[in-house]
N, C-alpha and C positions, 0 to 999 in steps of 0.2 A: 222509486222516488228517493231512495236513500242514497242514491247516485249525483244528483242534483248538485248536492252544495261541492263536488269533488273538484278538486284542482288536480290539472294532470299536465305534467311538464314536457314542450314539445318535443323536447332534442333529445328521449327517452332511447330513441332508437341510434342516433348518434355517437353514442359510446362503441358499439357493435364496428365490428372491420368487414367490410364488406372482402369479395374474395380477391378482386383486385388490389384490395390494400395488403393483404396479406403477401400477395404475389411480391410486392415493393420494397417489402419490410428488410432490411439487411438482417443476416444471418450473422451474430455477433458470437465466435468462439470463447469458450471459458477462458479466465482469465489464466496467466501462467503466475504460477507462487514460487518464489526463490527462498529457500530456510535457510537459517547461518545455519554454517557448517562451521563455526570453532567448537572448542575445546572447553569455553570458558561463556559465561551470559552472567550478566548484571540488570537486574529490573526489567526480564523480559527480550533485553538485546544481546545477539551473540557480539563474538568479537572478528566473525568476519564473516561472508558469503562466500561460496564455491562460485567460480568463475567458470565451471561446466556450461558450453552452450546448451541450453534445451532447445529439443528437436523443434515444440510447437514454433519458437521464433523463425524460423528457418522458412525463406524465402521474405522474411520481412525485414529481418533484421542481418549487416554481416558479423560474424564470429569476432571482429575486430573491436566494431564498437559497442557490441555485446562488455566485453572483456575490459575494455576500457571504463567504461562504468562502473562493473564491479570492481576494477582496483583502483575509482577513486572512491567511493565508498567503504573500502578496505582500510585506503587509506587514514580516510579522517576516523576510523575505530581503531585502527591502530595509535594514533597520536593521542585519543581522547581516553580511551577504556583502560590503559593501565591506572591512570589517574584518578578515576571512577571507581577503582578498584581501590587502593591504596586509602582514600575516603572511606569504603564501607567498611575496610577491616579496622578504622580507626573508631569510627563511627560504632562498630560493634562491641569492640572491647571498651569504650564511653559511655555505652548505652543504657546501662543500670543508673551510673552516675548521674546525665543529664536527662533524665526519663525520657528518652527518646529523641531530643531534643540532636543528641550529633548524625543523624541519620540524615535532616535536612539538605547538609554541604553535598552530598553522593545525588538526593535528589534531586536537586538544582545541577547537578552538571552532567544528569541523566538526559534532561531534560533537555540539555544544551545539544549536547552530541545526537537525538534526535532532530533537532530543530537544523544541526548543520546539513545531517544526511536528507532531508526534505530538501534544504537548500541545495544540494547538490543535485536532487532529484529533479528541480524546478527549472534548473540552469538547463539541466539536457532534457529537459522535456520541451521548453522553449526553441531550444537550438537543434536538435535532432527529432526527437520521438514522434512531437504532434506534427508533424512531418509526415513520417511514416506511419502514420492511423495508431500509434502507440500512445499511454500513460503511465509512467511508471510512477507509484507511489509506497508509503510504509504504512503496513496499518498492521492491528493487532490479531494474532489468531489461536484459538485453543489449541493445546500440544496435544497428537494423536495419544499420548499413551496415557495423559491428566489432565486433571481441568485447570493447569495452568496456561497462563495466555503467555508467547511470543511475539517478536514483532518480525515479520517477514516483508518481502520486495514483491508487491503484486502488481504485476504488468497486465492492464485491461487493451483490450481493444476497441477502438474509436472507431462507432458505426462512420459509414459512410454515406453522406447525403446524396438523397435522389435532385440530379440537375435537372433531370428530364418534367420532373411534374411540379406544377406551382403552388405556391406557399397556404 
């Protein structure tokens, strides 16, 4: 009798993949991560990427406009990070003075040279990438050897939708 007042939701079983959905489901490989490879990192960003093809892109992507990407991305760290730099050594030696206060200017043009390298991202994701089942994005990641975070180039792969079965 203590069953009575229960409410039991139909589509309980609906969550569940049957084996056939399984069968459908694209196979989505890890993503591939690109680390700066400079010499030099300001707030997490290096001052450049290795332009090394990795193997995983290979048949998806050519060496070419691999390469091309990474040296415009180089690029705008090359143009930005010395500047970036040249702030935080001003900014440090101020730092007592203005109680943290000159530390701001380096963090706003942190921020900037982020915000360009997304734009640059966005340009060739639009124009090339989502194309070829790619997204290439910056996001932040713990550094293998401390709990400091970095910002890396992680390239996902863009399942592929089934045409064959309806919506």
């Amino acid at each position: 009798m203590t069953d009575f007042d229960a409410i039991y939701e139909e589509g309980e079983d609906e969550d569940r993949l049957s084996p056939s959905d399984i069968d459908t489901l694209a196979i989505v490989p890890d993503p591939v991560i690109i680390r700066g490879a400079g010499n030099m990192t300001v707030f997490g960003l290096s001052n450049r990427f290795e332009p090394d093809f990795p193997s995983e892109l290979s048949a998806r992507v050519a060496p070419e406009e691999y390469k091309d990407t990474i040296d415009r991305i180089n690029q705008v760290l090359k143009k930005t990070l010395p500047m970036n730099v040249k702030w935080l050594f001003c900014g440090c030696i101020c730092c007592c003075c203005t109680l943290g206060c000159s530390l701001w200017p380096v963090i706003c043009l942190s921020k900037r040279t982020k915000h360009s390298i997304e734009k640059v991202l966005d340009w060739e994701n639009s124009h090339l990438y989502h194309k070829l089942g790619l997204h290439w994005h910056l996001s932040k990641q713990r550094c293998d050897s401390s709990s400091m975070l970095e910002y890396v180039i992680r390239i996902e792969f863009i399942p592929k939708m089934a045409i064959d079965r309806p919506d």
